[in-house]
C-alpha positions as CSV (number, residue, x, y, z in Angstrom):
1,X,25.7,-106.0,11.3
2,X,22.6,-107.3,13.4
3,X,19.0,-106.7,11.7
4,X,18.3,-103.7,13.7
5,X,21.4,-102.1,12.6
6,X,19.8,-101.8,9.1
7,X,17.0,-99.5,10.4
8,X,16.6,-96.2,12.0
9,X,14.4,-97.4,15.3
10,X,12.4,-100.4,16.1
11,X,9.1,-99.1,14.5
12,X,10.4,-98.5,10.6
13,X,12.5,-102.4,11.2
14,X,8.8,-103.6,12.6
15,X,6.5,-102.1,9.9
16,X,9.4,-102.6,6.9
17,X,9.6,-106.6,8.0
18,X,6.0,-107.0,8.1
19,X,5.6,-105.1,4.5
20,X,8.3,-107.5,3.3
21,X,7.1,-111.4,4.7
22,X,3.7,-110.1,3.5
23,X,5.3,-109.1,-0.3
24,X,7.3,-112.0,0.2
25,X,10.3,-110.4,-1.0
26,X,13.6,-112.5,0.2
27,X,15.5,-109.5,-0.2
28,X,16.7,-108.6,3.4
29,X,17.9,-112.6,4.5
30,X,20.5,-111.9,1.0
31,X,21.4,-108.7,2.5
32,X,22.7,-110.0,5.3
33,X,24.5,-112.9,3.6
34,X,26.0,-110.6,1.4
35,X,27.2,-108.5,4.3
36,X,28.8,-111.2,5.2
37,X,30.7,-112.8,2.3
38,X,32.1,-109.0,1.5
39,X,34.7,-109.5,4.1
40,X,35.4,-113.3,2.7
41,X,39.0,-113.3,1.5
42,X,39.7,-113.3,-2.2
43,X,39.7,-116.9,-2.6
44,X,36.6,-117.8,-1.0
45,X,35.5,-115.3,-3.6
46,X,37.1,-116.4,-6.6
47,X,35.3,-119.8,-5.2
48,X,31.8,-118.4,-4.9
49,X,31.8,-116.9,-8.6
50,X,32.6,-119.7,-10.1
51,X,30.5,-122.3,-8.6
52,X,27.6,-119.0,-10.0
53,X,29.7,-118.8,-13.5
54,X,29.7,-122.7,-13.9
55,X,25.6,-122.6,-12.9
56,X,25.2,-119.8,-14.9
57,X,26.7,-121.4,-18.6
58,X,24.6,-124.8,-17.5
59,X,21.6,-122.8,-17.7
60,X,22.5,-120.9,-20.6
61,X,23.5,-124.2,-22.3
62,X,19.9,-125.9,-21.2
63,X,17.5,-123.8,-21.1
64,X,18.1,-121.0,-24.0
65,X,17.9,-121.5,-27.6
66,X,19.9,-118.5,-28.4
67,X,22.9,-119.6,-26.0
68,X,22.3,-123.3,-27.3
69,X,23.0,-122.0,-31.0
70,X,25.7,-119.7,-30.3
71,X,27.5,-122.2,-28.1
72,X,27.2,-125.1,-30.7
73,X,29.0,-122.9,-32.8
74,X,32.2,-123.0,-31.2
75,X,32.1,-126.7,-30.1
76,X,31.0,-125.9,-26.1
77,X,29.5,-128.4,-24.5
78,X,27.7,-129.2,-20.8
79,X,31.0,-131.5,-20.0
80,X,33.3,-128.6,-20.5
81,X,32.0,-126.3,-17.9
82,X,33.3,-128.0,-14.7
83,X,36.6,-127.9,-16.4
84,X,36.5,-123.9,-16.6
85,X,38.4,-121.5,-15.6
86,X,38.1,-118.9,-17.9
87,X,35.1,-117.6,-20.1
88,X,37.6,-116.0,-23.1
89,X,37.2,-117.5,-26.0
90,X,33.0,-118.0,-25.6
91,X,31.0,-115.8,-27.1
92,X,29.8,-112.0,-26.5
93,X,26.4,-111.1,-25.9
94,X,25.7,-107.3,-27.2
95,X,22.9,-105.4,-26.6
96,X,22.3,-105.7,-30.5
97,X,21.7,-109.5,-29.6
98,X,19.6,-108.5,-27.0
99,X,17.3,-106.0,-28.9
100,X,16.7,-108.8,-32.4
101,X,16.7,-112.0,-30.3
102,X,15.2,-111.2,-26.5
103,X,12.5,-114.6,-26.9
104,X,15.1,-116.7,-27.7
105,X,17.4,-115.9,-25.2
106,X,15.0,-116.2,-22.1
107,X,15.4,-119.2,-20.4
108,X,12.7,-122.1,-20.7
109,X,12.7,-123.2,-16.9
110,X,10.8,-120.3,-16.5
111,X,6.8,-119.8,-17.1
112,X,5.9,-116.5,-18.8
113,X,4.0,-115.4,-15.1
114,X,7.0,-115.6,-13.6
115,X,8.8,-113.0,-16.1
116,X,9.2,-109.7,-14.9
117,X,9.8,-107.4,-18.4
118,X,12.1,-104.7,-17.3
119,X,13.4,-102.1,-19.8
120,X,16.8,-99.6,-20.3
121,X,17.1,-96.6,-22.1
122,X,21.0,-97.4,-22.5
123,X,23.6,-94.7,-23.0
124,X,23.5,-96.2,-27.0
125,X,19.9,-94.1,-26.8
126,X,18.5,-97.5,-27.9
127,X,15.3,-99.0,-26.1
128,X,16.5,-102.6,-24.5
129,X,14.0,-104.8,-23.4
130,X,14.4,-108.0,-21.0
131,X,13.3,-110.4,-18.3
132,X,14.1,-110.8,-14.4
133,X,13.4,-113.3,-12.1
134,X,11.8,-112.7,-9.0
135,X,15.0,-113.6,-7.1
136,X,17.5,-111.1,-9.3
137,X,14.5,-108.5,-8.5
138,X,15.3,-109.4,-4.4
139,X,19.2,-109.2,-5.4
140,X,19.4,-105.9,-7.1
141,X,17.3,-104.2,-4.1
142,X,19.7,-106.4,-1.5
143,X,23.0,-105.3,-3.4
144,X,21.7,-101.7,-3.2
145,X,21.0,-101.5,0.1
146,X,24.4,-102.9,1.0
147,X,25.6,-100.0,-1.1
148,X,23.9,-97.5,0.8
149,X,25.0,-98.6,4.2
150,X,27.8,-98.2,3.2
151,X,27.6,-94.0,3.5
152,X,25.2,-94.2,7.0
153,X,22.3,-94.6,4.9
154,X,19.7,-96.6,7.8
155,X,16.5,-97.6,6.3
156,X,14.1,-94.7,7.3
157,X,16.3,-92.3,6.7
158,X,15.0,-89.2,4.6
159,X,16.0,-88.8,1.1
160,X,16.3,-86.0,-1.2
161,X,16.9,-86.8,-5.3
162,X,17.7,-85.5,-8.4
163,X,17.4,-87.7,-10.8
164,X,15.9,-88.0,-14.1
165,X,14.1,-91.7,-14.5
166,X,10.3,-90.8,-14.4
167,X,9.4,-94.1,-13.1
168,X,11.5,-93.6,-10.0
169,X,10.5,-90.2,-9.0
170,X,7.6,-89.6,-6.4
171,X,5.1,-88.0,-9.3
172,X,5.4,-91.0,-11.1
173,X,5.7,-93.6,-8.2
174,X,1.9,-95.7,-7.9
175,X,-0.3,-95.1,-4.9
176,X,1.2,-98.4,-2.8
177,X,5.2,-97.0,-3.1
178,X,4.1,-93.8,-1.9
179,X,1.9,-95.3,0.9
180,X,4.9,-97.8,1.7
181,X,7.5,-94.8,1.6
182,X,5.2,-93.1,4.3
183,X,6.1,-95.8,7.0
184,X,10.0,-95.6,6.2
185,X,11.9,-93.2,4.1
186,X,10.0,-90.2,3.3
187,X,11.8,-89.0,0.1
188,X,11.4,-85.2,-1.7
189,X,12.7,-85.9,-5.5
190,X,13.7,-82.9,-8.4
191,X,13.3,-83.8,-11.8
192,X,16.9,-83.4,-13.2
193,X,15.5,-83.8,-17.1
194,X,14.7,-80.2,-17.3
195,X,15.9,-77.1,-15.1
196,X,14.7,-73.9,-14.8
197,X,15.7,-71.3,-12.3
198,X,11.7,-71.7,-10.7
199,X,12.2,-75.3,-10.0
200,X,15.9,-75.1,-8.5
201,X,14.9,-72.5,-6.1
202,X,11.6,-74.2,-5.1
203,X,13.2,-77.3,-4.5
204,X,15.7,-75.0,-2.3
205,X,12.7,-74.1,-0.3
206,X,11.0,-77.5,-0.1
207,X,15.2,-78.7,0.8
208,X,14.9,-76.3,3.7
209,X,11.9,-77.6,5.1
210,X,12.8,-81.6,4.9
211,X,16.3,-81.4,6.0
212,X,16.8,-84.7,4.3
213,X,19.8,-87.2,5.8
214,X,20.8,-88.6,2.3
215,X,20.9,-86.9,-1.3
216,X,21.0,-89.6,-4.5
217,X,21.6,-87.9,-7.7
218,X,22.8,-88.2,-10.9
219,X,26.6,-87.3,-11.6
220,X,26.4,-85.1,-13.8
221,X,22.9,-83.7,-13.2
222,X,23.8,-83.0,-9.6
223,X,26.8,-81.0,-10.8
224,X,24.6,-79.1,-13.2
225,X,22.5,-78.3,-10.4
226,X,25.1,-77.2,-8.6
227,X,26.0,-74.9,-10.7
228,X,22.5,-73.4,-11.0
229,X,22.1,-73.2,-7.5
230,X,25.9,-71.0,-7.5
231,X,24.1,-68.9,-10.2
232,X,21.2,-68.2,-8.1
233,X,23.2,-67.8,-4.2
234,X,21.1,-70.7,-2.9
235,X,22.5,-72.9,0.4
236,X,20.9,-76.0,1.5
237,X,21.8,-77.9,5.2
238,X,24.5,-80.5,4.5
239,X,23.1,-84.5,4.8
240,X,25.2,-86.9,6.1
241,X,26.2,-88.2,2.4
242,X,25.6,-88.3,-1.1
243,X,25.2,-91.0,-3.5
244,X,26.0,-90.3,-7.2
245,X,25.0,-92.6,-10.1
246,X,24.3,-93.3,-13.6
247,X,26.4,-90.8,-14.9
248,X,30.4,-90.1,-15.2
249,X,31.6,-88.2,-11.9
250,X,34.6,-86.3,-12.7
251,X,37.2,-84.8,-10.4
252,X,36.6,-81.6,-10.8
253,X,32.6,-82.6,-10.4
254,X,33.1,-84.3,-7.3
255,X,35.0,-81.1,-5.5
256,X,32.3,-78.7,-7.0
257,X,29.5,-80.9,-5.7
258,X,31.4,-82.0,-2.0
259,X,32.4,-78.3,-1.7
260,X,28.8,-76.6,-2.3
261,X,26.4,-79.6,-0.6
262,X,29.0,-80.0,2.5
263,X,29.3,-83.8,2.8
264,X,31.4,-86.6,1.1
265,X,29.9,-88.4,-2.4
266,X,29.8,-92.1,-2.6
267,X,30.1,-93.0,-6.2
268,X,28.5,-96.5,-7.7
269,X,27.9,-97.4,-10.9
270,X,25.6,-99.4,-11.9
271,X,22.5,-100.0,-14.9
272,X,19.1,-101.0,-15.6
273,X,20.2,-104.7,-16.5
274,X,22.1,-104.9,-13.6
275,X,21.6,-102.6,-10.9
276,X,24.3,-101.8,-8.9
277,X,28.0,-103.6,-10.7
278,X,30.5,-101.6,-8.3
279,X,30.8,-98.9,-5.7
280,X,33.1,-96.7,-3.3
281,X,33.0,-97.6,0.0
282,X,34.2,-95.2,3.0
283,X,38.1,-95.0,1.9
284,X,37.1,-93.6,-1.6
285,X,39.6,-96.0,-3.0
286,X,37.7,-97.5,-6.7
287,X,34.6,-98.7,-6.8
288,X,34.1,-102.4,-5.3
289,X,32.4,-104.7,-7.7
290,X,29.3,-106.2,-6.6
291,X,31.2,-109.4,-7.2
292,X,29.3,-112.4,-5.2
293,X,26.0,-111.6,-7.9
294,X,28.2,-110.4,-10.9
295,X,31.1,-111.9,-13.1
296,X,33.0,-108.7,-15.1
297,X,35.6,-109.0,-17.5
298,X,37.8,-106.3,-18.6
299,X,39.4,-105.7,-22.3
300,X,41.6,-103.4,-22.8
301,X,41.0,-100.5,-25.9
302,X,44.4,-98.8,-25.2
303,X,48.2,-99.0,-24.9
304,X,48.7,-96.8,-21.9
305,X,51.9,-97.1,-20.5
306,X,51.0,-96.3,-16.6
307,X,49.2,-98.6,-14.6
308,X,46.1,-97.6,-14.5
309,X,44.5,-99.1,-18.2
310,X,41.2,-98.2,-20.1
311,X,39.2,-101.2,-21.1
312,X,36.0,-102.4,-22.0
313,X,33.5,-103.9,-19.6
314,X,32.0,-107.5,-20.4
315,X,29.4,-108.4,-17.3
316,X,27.9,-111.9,-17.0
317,X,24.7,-111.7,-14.7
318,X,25.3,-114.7,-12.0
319,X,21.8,-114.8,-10.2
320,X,19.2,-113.9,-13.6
321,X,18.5,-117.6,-14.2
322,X,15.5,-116.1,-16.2
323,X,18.0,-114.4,-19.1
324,X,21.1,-115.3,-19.5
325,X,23.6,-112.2,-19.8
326,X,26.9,-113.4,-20.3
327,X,29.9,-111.5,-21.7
328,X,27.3,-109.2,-22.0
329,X,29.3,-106.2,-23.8
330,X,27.4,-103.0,-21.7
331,X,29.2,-100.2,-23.8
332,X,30.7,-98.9,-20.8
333,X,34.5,-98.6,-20.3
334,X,36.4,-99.0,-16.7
335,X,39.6,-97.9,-15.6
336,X,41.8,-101.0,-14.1
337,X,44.5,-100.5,-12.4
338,X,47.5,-103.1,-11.8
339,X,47.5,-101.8,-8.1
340,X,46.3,-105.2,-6.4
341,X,46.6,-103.4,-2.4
342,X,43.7,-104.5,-0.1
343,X,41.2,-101.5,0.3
344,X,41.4,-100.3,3.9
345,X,37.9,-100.6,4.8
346,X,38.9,-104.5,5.1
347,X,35.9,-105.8,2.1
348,X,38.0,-108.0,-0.5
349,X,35.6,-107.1,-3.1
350,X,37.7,-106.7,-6.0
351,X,38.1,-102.7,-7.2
352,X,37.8,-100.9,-10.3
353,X,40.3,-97.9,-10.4
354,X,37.7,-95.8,-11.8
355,X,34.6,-95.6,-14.4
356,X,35.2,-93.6,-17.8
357,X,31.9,-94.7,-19.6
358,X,28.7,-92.6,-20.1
359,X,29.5,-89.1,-20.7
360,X,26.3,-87.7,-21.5
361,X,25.6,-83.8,-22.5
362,X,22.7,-81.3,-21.6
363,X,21.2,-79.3,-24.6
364,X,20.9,-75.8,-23.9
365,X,17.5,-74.4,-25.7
366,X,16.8,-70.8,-26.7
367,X,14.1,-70.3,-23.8
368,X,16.9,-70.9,-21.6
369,X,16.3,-74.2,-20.5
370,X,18.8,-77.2,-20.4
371,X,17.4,-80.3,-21.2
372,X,19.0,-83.9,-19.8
373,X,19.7,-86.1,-23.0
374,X,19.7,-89.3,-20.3
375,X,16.0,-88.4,-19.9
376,X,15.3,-88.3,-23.3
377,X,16.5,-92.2,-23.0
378,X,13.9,-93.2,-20.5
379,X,11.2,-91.1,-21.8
380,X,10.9,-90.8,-25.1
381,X,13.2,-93.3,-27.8
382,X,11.6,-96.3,-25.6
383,X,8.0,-95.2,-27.1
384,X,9.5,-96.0,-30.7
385,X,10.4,-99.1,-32.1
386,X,13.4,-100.2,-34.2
387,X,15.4,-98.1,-32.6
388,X,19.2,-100.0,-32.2
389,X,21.5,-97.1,-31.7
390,X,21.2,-93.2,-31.6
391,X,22.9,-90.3,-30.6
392,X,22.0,-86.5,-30.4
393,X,23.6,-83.8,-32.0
394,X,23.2,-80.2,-31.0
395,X,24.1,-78.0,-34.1
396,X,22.5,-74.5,-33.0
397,X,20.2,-73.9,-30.0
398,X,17.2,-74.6,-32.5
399,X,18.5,-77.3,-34.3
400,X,18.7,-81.0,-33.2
401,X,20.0,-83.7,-35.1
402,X,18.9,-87.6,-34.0
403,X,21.2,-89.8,-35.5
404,X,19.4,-93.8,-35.9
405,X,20.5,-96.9,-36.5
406,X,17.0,-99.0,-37.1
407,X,16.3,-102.3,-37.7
408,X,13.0,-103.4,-40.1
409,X,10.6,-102.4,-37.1
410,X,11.2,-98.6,-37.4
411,X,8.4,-97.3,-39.9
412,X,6.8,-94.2,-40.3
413,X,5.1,-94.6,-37.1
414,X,8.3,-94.3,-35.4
415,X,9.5,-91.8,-37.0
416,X,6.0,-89.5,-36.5
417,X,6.1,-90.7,-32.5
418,X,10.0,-89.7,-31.9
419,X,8.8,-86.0,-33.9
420,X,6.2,-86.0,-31.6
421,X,7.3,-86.8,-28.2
422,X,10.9,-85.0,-28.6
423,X,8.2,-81.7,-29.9
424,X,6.5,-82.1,-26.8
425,X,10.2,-82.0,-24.7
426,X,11.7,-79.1,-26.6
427,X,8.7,-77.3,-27.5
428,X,8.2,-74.8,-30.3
429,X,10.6,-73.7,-32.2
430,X,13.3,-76.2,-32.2
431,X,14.0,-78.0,-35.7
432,X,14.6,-82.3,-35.4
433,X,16.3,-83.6,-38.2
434,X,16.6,-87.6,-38.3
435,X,19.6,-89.2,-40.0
436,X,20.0,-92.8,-40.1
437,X,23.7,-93.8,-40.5
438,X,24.4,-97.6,-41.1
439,X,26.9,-97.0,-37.3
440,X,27.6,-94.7,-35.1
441,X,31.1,-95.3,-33.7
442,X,32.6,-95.0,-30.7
443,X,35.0,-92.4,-29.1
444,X,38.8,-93.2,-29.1
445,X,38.0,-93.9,-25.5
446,X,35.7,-96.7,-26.8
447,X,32.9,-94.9,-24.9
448,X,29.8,-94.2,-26.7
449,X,28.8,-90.4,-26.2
450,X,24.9,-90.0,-26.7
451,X,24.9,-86.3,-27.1
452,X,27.1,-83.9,-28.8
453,X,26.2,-80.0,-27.6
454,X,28.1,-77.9,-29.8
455,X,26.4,-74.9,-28.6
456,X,28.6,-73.0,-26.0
457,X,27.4,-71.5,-22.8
């Protein structure tokens, strides 16, 4: 694709080049490198990764105390890594690691002004705090974008969400975003964390007047929307596509959501460390992994006899220079499948068969509102500290139980702030109970589930 190609006339490519040299964001020369090397065979690949694996472990090995320790430990050395060709047998990172050792993991070839602090919710419901470099910020926006061309998304294109990260919806979104988003792709966004009947049928009516080209969304909040919008005999005017995220997509969610909103859904996955790790293109064949900037690793958690095998996701950041994820264990779990055919769309991106990781449930309060348990993630358990692992459990429509598994930072401050925000969320009338287990285990799936409803509709 030529630059133009990218844009939806001359005047958004004009004014969103200009914003970008002046930023100095690098973002748009990767873009088109990486559009590129997607159609490189699977050898040039292969190649590519490792010389970024090899790179990767050097830095690791030079610059981080935490890597330095952990890799003295098993006798790996500088000398072995041009020898590599496999990273089993070196160690796991886990987001435990991250959360108990996140200073001595950053790397030391970078100065403290040029750390950018990001921060995950998680679907452990623990608060995960890390660095970027400037460059992995420029990748993760370039590996997007790729992504979203991918369903006829042009830059300056309209966009409708519903999505449930305050941070990237418009309310929340600082003056110079909003001014920037005025030049190219105006954006009208529905807070999935809580629904009402009001706000699905105003954003019907606000739908109505944009007439938006693209819809991003959350799986499974955009199939409870759906739902609602069933309820209440609402119709919006198809967009060209829809781009689902952060959530598990199921079959049966997919035809709901394709059959009520009248256009195809491109599924990615992807997190907050990582930004996008793989997604569909066109042929809606697996999920291409965002392979030339990522390394993943797949161990299997079952003994299914078919082809297509459940196993756990390891991911081992190739551009972050700044922190060093490697065989980072995201608590996610892929479905592989020992089907090697070359996707049609001619990209030799290696596939995942499918993603069977965060299932996450809605609680259904008395008032009759339904309240997203991912937005209690990103909202309210990152305002605590200590927090290394919790889940929700739903017992009766006025009775929540918050499972924690705390480090020596939580205290009674904590605990008063988690009573106190989740009051503010589920209002009056609703009875929190903490519990603080020594674990929370996994599903047999090996999937951690953050929120257990057992209140029926």
């Amino acid at each position: 694709m030529s630059l133009s190609d990218y844009f939806t006339n001359p005047l958004v490519m004009l004014a969103y080049s200009f914003w970008n040299r002046k930023s100095g964001t690098r973002h748009l020369d990767i873009l088109r490198d990486m559009d590129k090397s997607q159609f490189y065979n699977s050898q040039r690949l292969r190649d590519i990764q490792t010389a970024k694996l090899r790179r990767a472990l050097r830095n690791a090995l030079q610059n981080s105390s935490f890597w330095q320790r952990r890799f003295n430990d098993i006798g790996f050395k500088e000398v072995d890594i041009e020898s590599l060709t496999s990273t089993q047998g070196l160690p796991e990172l886990t987001r435990e690691d991250v959360i108990n050792h996140k200073d001595e993991i950053v790397s030391r070839a970078f100065t403290k002004s040029e750390l950018i602090d990001n921060v995950s919710g998680g679907t452990t419901g623990s608060s995960l705090s890390y660095y970027l470099s400037k460059h992995r910020i420029d990748v993760r926006t370039a590996s997007t974008l790729r992504h979203n061309l991918w369903t006829s998304y042009r830059i300056g294109n309209k966009l409708a969400t519903v999505w449930g990260a305050p941070d990237d919806i418009a309310s929340h979104k600082p003056l110079k975003t909003k001014v920037r988003e005025m030049l190219w792709g105006k954006s009208i966004d529905f807070n999935s964390n809580i629904l009402t009947d009001e706000s699905v049928k105003s954003f019907a009516l606000e739908w109505d007047k944009f007439r938006p080209d693209i819809l991003l969304a959350y799986s499974g909040a955009l199939n409870f929307f759906v739902n609602h919008a069933k309820d209440l005999k609402l119709t919006f005017a198809p967009p060209r596509a829809i781009i689902t995220s952060a959530e598990v997509l199921t079959p049966e969610a997919r035809k709901n959501i394709e059959e009520f909103i009248g256009a195809k859904v491109f599924n990615r996955y992807g997190s907050r460390e990582f930004s996008v790790i793989a997604s569909e293109c066109d042929r809606h064949n697996g999920f291409h992994i965002n392979a030339e900037n990522l390394f993943l690793e797949f161990e299997p958690i079952d003994e299914s006899s078919d082809e297509r095998r459940h196993a756990k996701i390891l991911v081992t950041d190739l551009e972050n220079m700044a922190f060093p994820f490697i065989r980072y264990e995201i608590g996610d779990v892929a479905v592989v499948s020992e089907n090697k055919e070359p996707c049609g769309c001619g990209r030799a991106l290696p596939r995942i068969h499918d993603i069977g990781g965060r299932v996450t449930d809605y609680l259904r309060l008395p008032d009759g509102r339904y309240v997203s348990c991912t937005g209690l993630t990103v909202t309210v358990f990152p305002k605590a500290k200590g927090i290394v692992q919790s889940r929700i459990v739903q017992k009766k429509a006025d009775r929540i139980i918050v499972q924690i598994v705390k480090n020596n930072e939580f205290d009674q401050e904590s605990d008063n702030i988690l009573r106190k925000e989740l009051g503010k969320v589920l209002g009056d009338g609703i009875e929190v109970e903490l519990e603080f287990p020594d674990e929370i285990k996994r599903e047999k799936s090996g999937k951690y589930r953050f929120a257990i409803s057992e209140v029926s509709d």
